[in-house]
N, C-alpha and C positions, 0 to 999 in steps of 0.2 A: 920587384922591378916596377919604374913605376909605366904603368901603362897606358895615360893620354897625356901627349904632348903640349897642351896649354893651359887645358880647365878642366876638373872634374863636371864640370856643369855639360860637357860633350858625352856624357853617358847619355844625359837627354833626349841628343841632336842622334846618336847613334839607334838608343831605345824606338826612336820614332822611323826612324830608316825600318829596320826591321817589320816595326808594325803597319809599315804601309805597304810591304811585300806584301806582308800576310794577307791585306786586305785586297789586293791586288790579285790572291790565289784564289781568295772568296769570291769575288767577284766572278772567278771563270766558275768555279768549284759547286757554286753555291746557285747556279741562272738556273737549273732547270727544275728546282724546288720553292721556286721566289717567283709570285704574280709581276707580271710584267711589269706593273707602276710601279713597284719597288726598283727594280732594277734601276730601273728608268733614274729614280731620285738616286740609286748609289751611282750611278754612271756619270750623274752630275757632280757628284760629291768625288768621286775620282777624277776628271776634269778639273776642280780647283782644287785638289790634290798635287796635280803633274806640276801646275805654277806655283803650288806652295813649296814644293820639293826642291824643285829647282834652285826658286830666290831664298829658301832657309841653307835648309842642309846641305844642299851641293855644294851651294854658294860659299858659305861658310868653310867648307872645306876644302875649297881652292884655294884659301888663303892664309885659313889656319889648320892644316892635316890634324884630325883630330890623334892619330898615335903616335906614339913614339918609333915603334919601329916599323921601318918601310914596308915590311909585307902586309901586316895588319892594313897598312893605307892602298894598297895594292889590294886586297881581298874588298876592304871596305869601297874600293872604288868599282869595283865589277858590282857589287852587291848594288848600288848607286847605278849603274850602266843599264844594268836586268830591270832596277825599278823604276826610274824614269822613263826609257824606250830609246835611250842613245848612248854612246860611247861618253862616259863623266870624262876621260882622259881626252877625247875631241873640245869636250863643252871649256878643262881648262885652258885650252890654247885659247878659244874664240873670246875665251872671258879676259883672255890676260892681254888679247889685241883691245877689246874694250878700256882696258885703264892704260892700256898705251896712248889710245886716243882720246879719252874721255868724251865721247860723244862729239868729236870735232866735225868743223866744217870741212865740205870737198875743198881741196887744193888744186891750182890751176889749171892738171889735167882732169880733175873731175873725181877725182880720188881719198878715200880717208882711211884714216889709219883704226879706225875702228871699225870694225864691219859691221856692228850693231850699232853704227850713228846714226841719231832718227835724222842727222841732215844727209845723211848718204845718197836718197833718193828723193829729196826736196827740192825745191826750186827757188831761186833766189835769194841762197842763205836764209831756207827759212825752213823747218820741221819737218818732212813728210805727214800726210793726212795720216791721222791717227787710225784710220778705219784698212787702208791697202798697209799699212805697217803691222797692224795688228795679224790681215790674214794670211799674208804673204809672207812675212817675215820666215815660217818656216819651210817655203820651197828654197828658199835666197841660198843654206850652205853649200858649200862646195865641197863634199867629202873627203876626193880625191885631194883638191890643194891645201887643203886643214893636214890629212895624212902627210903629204908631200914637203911641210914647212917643219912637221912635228919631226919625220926623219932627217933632215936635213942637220939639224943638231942634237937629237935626242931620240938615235935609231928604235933601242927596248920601250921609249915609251908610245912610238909609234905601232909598235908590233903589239904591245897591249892594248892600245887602243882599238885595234883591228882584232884583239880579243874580245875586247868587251863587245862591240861590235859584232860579232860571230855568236856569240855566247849569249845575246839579246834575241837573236831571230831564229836559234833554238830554240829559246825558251817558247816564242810566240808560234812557233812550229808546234812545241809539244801543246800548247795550248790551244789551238786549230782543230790540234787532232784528237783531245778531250772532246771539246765540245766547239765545234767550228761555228755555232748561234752564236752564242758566250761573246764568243773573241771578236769575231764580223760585227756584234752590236755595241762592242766595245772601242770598234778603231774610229768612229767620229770624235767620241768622247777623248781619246787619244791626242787627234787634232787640236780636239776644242784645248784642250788643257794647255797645250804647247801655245796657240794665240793667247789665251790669257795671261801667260808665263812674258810673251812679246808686249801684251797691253801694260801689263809691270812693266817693264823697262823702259816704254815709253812716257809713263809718265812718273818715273823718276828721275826723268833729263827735262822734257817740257818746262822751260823757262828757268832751265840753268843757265848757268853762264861757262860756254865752252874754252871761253881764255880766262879766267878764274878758277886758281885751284879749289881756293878755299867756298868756291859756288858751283861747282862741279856739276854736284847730284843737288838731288830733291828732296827735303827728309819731310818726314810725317811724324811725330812723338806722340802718337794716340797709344795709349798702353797694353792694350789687348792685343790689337795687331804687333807691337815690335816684341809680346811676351809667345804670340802666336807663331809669327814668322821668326823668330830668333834675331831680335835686333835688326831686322830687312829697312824699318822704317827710317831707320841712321844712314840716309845714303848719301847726301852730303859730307857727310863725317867718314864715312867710309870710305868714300871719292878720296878724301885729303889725306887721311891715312889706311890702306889700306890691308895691312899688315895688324892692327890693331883689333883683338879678339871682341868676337859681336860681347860678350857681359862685358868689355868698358867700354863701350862706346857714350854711352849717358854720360860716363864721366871726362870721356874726349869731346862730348858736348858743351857741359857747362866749362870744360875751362877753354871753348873758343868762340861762345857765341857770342861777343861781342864783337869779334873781328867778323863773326856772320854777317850781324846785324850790317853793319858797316860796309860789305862786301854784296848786301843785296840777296844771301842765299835764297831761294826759295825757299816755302815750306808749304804744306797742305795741309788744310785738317782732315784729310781722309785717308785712308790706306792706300796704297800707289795705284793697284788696281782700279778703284771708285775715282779715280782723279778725273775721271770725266762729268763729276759732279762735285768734285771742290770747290768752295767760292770765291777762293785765292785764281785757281784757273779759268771759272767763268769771269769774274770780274777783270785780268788779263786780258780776258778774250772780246769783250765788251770796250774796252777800250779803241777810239780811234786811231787809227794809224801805230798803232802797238805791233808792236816788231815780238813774234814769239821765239823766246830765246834758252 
């Protein structure tokens, strides 16, 4: 029977889920035989873990469920829940409001359809500061009304959600109760990860174009990061089709980048995260009266 749903290439995507549990157990498992400066570096290194997890493999598989059969995707998405630090079955709804709105502008009461629009909380039709986006971005969800929308048409997958959920603050209960240094020197880094996860997102919208489909997103084609991040750097392409499995995306690239070209996409030579030092976005940004879009 065959056992993933699009590509064998999601043994990968799955193989690495797992092993960043693992390292995630290490991490508590492993503090009170580990000099404090080590930690210290793996506690950074699990911070741009949380935002790597997120924009690869979660990501990826809200869009394309790596199995064939539902339960596998249901096991796979608690195991997703545990190892991030949130409900994956919340993060698909908030994500799928995201390509609802594609990073759109507020509408006349003040309102957008994406809740991760960096113009959501900006002013003037213009981006939110990169810096309160980045920190805040993870007080902003609303639990309750993410739950509330998700039952509203799709009772079992709110009630799992509210598993995973449950099933998360166990785990960091049992982990407390291991070793309560461990876990307490571990929740900034927790934080940090999720902001960084935020600073991605923002600048793979920074100077797209919110009423162009095909200028959507931001892409980056540096090839270590889109071999790193599982194609994350195709977000333009992504934006436009989003159904389309991360290994073809390169090839939904060359056959539309002329209509890019054309349509003004962005692109960066940095990975989304480092977009605060692209020269495509300083140079943007150095421009007079340049409208960031």
């Amino acid at each position: 029977m065959k056992l993933f749903a699009y590509s064998k290439w999601d043994a990968v995507s799955v193989a690495a889920a797992f092993a960043h549990l693992a390292f995630n157990v290490y991490l508590v498992a492993g503090f009170e035989s580990r000099p404090l400066w080590l930690s210290f570096v793996l506690a950074c290194v699990y911070a741009v873990s949380i935002s790597w997890h997120i924009n690869s493999i979660s990501h990826n598989f809200i869009h394309t469920p790596y199995f064939k059969a539902r339960w596998l995707n249901y096991a796979f998405s608690l195991l997703e829940s545990v190892t991030i630090g949130f409900s994956q079955t919340y993060y698909h709804w908030v994500h799928m409001r995201h390509h609802s709105g594609n990073s759109d502008r507020p509408d006349e009461s003040g309102k957008t359809v994406d809740l991760l629009s960096i113009y959501k909380y900006g002013k003037n039709g213009q981006p939110e500061n990169v810096f309160s986006y980045t920190f805040l971005s993870f007080f902003r969800d609303d639990l309750g009304e993410i739950h509330r929308a998700i039952a509203a048409k799709r009772p079992f997958e709110a009630k799992w959600g509210r598993i995973e959920l449950v099933t998360f603050i166990l785990v960091a209960l049992a982990a407390l109760a291991y070793d309560w240094k461990a876990t307490l020197f571990l929740v900034p880094f927790y934080y940090l990860g999720n902001c960084l996860s935020s600073l991605n997102g923002y600048y793979e919208h920074l100077h797209g174009d919110p009423d162009e489909p095909i200028a959507w997103g931001v892409s980056s084609y540096k090839g270590f990061y889109n071999w790193l991040w599982f194609g994350n750097g195709y977000h333009a392409e992504h934006h436009y089709r989003p159904k389309t499995h991360w290994t073809d995306l390169p090839t939904l690239h060359e056959r539309i980048k002329e209509e890019q070209e054309k349509a003004g996409t962005h692109v960066i030579s940095t990975c989304h995260a480092l977009g605060f030092v692209a020269k495509e976005n300083l140079a943007r940004q150095a421009m007079p009266g340049e409208a960031a879009e």
